[in-house]
N, C-alpha and C positions, 0 to 999 in steps of 0.2 A: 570686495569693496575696499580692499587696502591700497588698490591703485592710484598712484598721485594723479592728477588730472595733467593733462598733455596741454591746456592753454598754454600761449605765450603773452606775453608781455604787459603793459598796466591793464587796467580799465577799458572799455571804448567811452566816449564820451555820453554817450545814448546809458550808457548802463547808470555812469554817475548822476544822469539828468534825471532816471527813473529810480532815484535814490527818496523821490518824493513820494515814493508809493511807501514810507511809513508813517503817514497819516491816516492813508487808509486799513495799515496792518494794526494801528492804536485804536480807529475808528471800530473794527472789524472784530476784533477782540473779546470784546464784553457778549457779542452775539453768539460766538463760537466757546465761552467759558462752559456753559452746562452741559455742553457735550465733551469738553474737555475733562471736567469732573468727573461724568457718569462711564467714558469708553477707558481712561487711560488707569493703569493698577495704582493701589496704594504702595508707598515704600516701608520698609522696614524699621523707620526712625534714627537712622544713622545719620549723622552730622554731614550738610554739605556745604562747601565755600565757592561763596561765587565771587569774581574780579571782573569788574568794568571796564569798558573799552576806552581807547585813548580819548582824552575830556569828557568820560562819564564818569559819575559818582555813583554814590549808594541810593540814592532816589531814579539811577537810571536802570536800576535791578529791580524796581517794585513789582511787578508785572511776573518776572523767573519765583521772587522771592515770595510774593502768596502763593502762585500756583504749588510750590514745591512744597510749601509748608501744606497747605489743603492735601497735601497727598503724604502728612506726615512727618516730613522730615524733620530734622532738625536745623535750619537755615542760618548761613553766616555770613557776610559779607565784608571785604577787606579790610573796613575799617579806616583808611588810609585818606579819606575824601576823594577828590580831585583824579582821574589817572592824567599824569602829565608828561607820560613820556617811562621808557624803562629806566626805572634808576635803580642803584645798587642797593643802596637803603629802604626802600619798597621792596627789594625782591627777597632781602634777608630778614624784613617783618611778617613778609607772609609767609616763609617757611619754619619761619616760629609761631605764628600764630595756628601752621597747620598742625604742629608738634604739640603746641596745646592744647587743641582740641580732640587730637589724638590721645592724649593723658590723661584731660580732664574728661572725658566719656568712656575709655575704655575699647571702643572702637573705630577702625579707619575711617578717613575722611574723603568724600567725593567731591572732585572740584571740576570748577564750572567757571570758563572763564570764555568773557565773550572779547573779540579780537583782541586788541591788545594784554587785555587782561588775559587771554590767554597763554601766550607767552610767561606770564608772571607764573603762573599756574602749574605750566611745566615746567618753569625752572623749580617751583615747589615741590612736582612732583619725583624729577632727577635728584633732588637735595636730600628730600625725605621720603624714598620710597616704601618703607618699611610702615608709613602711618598714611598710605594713600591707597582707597579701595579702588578708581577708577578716577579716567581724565577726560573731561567732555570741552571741545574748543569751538567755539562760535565761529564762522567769519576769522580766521585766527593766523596771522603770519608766521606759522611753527616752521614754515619750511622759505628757503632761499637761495639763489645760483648767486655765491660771490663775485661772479668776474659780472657781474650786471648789476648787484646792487637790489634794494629794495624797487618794487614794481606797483608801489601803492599807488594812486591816483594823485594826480598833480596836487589838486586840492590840498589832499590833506596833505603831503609833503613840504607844502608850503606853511600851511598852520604849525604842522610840527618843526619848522624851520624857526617860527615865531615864536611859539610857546615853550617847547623842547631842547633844542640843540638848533646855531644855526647853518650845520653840516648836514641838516634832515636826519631822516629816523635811519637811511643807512650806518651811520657814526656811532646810533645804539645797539641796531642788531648786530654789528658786527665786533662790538665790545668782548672782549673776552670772557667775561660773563657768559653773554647770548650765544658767540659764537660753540661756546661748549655744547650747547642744546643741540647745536646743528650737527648732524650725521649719529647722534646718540640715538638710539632706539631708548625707551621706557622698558626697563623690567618686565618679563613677561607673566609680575603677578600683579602691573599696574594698567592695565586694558586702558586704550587713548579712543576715541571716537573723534573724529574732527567732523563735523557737519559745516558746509561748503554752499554757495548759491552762485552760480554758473552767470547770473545777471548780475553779481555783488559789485557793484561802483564805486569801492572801496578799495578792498584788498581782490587780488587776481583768484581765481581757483587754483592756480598750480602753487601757488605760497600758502592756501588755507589747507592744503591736502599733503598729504606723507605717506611715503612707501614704505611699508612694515608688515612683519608677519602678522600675515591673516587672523592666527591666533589669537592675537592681542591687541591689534591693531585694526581701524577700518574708516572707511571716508563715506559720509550721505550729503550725497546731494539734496537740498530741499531748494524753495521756489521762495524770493523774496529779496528784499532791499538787504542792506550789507545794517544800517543804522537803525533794522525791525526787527533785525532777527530777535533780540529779548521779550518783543513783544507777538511774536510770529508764531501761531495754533499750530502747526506743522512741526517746528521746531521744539517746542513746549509738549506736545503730543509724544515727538522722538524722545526726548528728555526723561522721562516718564518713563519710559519702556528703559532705555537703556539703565537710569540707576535702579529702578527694581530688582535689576537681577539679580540673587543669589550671590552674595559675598562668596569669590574661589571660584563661581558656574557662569562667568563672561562669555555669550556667544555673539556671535557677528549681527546687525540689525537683519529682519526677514520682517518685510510689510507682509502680515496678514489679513485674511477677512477683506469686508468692505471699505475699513481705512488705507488697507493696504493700496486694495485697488484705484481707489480715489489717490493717494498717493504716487503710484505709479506715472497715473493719467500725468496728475498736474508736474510731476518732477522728469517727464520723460525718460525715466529710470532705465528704458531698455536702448537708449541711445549711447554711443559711444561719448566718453569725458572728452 
């Protein structure tokens, strides 16, 4: 599952259109919560930080933020308001903020960061590997081909043209900052998950996915809009399984059981990326 996916280039436009299928991942939600409760493990109560995606804030995490706490943890979120873009000074609050919750608990911190905020997350987790149990990225631009440039969806390139920088988001990922993250592998006692949706009208598959030892490294596809995944039972379901495991005992995701199989079904798991 550590294979980067083989898509090229943005979006189709069909994928961005059916970006509308997150009202019905928000509508769908509350129906699929008690089976979310009842099938997926509890965690061990170790602190986890979540980072929102470009122009979400800490109310666009409520959804990751009870389910994760219901299952125990201890839940944090960036603090930062607004994401508006990678900036320097965001990304050096969250790698202190990771270090103090690393301190003030006593134990490493899992972080969670959906698209954009994903990025922030690994730059946290490259910064401070020594205070990070694992790295789970939503929908997440961790990966990118310089001679091309960012491959997000016209859309947002434009918003973030407006909001951001007006050289688009190519101008930040390629900051020297960001660009360190590119070609670095994580620590192999900092385990990354990137979870990926093959229809994401957002960011492409081949820039949410990274090629990395298997060991520590790996890519799930799941099924869903790029702007549901924080609200998305499949997602939230993977979520769950992945941080439970055993602090040092990282293994690659394996759908089991009946979810697995339903899993399979919906994510056409045995087709080629």
């Amino acid at each position: 599952m550590a294979t980067q996916s083989t898509h090229k280039g943005r979006p189709s436009a069909l994928h961005s259109l059916l970006e509308m299928r997150v009202f019905n991942e928000i509508a769908t939600l509350p129906m699929a919560w008690p089976w979310l409760v009842q099938s997926t493990p509890m965690g061990d109560g170790h602190p986890v930080l979540l980072s929102p995606g470009f122009m979400g804030d800490e109310g666009s995490l409520a959804a990751l933020k009870m389910f994760l706490e219901s299952r125990g943890y201890e839940v944090h979120t960036w603090g930062m308001g607004r994401n508006t873009g990678f900036k320097a000074r965001n990304a050096q609050a969250l790698e202190q903020k990771i270090r103090h919750l690393h301190h003030q608990s006593g134990r490493k911190v899992s972080l969670v960061g959906w698209s954009l905020g994903g990025v922030f997350s690994m730059y946290g987790a490259l910064e401070a590997p020594e205070c990070v149990r694992q790295l789970v990225t939503l929908g997440s631009p961790v990966t990118m081909d310089p001679s091309v440039g960012s491959q997000t969806a016209k859309f947002i390139s434009k918003l973030y043209r407006l909001v951001a920088h007006p050289l688009g988001p190519s101008v930040h990922v390629m900051q020297p900052r960001v660009k360190r993250l590119r070609g670095r592998e994580l620590p192999a006692g900092v385990p990354i998950t990137c979870m990926y949706s093959i229809s994401d009208g957002v960011v492409p598959p081949q820039e949410a996915t990274i090629n990395g030892d298997p060991s520590h490294c790996e890519n799930i596809r799941v099924y869903g809009s790029h702007v549901g995944l924080g609200f998305n039972a499949m997602v939230l379901a993977i979520l769950a399984d992945r941080l439970a495991q055993p602090e040092g005992q990282w293994k690659p995701f394996e759908p089991q059981g009946m979810s697995g199989m339903v899993y399979r079904m919906a994510t056409h798991e045995s087709l080629p990326v």
